[in-house]
N, C-alpha and C positions, 0 to 999 in steps of 0.2 A: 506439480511443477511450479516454483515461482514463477511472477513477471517480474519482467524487468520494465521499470516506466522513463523513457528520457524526458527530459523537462530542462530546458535550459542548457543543454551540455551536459547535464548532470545525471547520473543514473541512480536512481532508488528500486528498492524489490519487495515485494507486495507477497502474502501469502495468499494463495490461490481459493484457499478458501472461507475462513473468516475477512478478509480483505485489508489485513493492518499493514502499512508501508511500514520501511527500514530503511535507514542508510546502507548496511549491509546485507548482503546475497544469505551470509552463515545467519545472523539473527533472523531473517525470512526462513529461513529453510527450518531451524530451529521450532517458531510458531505452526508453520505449514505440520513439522512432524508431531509436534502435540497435539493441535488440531484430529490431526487423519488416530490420533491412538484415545482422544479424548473427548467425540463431538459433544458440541453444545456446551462446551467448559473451556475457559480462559486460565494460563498460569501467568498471574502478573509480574512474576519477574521478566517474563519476555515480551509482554505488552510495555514495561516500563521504557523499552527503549525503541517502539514504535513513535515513529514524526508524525504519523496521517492513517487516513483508512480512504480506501476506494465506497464508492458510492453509485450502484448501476441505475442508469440513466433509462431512460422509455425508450429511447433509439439501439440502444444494446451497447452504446456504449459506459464507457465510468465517468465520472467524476472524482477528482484526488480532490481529496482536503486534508489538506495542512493542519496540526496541532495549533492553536491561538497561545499567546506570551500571556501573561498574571494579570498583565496591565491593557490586555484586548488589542494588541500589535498583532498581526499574522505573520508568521513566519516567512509563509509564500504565500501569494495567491489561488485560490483556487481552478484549476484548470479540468479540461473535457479530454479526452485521454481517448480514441480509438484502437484498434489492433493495425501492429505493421505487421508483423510474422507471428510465427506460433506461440509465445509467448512475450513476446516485445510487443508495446504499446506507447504510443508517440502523442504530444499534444495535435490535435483535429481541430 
Protein backbone atom coordinates (compact mmCIF):
# COMPACT_ATOMS: atom_id res chain seq x y z
CA UNK A 1 0.00 0.00 0.00
CA UNK A 2 1.38 3.47 -0.69
CA UNK A 3 1.62 6.45 1.82
CA UNK A 4 0.51 9.33 1.24
CA UNK A 5 2.73 12.17 3.13
CA UNK A 6 1.08 15.88 3.59
CA UNK A 7 3.73 18.44 3.85
CA UNK A 8 2.75 21.86 3.46
CA UNK A 9 -0.85 21.27 1.86
CA UNK A 10 0.79 19.30 -0.53
CA UNK A 11 0.59 15.46 -0.96
CA UNK A 12 3.42 13.13 -2.22
CA UNK A 13 3.34 9.17 -2.05
CA UNK A 14 6.08 7.10 -1.10
CA UNK A 15 6.43 3.34 -1.99
CA UNK A 16 6.02 1.28 1.00
CA UNK A 17 8.68 -0.47 0.56
CA UNK A 18 11.97 0.72 -0.88
CA UNK A 19 10.88 4.15 0.50
CA UNK A 20 11.37 6.48 -2.85
CA UNK A 21 8.69 9.66 -2.60
CA UNK A 22 6.64 10.84 -5.97
CA UNK A 23 4.66 13.52 -6.75
CA UNK A 24 2.26 10.96 -8.15
CA UNK A 25 0.02 8.22 -6.31
CA UNK A 26 0.51 6.03 -10.31
CA UNK A 27 4.58 6.48 -10.29
CA UNK A 28 4.46 5.29 -6.35
CA UNK A 29 2.32 2.51 -7.15
CA UNK A 30 4.35 1.71 -10.25
CA UNK A 31 7.88 1.32 -7.91
CA UNK A 32 5.87 -0.33 -5.01
CA UNK A 33 4.80 -3.08 -7.94
CA UNK A 34 8.35 -3.64 -9.19
CA UNK A 35 9.65 -3.64 -5.78
CA UNK A 36 7.06 -6.64 -4.44
CA UNK A 37 7.90 -8.66 -8.25
CA UNK A 38 11.71 -7.63 -8.06
CA UNK A 39 13.34 -7.36 -4.28
CA UNK A 40 16.54 -5.92 -3.70
CA UNK A 41 16.45 -4.41 -7.54
CA UNK A 42 15.75 -0.98 -8.60
CA UNK A 43 14.27 0.05 -12.37
CA UNK A 44 15.66 3.43 -12.97
CA UNK A 45 13.39 4.59 -15.19
CA UNK A 46 10.84 4.78 -12.33
CA UNK A 47 13.40 5.95 -9.70
CA UNK A 48 14.15 8.79 -12.46
CA UNK A 49 11.12 10.56 -11.42
CA UNK A 50 11.33 9.93 -7.65
CA UNK A 51 11.76 13.87 -5.62
CA UNK A 52 13.01 12.15 -2.06
CA UNK A 53 13.18 8.85 -0.22
CA UNK A 54 11.95 8.38 3.41
CA UNK A 55 14.53 7.67 6.00
CA UNK A 56 13.30 5.63 9.42
CA UNK A 57 14.11 7.39 12.37
CA UNK A 58 14.96 5.50 16.10
CA UNK A 59 11.43 6.69 17.28
CA UNK A 60 9.61 4.69 14.33
CA UNK A 61 9.00 7.44 12.87
CA UNK A 62 10.52 8.83 9.01
CA UNK A 63 12.32 11.42 7.81
CA UNK A 64 11.37 12.72 4.07
CA UNK A 65 14.35 13.96 2.30
CA UNK A 66 14.03 15.90 -0.53
CA UNK A 67 16.23 15.40 -3.80
CA UNK A 68 19.37 18.57 -3.55
CA UNK A 69 19.33 20.95 -6.99
CA UNK A 70 23.10 20.61 -9.13
CA UNK A 71 24.08 23.79 -7.50
CA UNK A 72 23.35 22.35 -3.61
CA UNK A 73 19.68 24.34 -3.26
CA UNK A 74 17.23 21.93 -1.59
CA UNK A 75 14.18 21.59 -2.95
CA UNK A 76 12.34 21.34 0.29
CA UNK A 77 13.41 20.94 3.44
CA UNK A 78 13.73 18.21 5.29
CA UNK A 79 11.06 17.05 7.56
CA UNK A 80 10.03 14.17 10.47
CA UNK A 81 6.96 12.57 9.17
CA UNK A 82 4.76 10.43 11.84
CA UNK A 83 1.68 8.24 11.11
CA UNK A 84 -1.96 9.95 11.20
CA UNK A 85 -4.05 6.88 9.76
CA UNK A 86 -3.33 3.68 8.04
CA UNK A 87 -1.21 4.89 5.51
CA UNK A 88 -1.27 8.82 5.81
CA UNK A 89 1.64 10.43 7.52
CA UNK A 90 1.69 14.18 8.58
CA UNK A 91 4.69 16.34 9.57
CA UNK A 92 5.13 15.76 13.82
Amino acid sequence: MVYVIEIDGFKYYACSICGLIYESEEAASKCEEFCKNNPGKCNIQIMKESIGYLEQAESGSFNVKFKVLAKGKRLKPVYKICKHRLNIYKVC
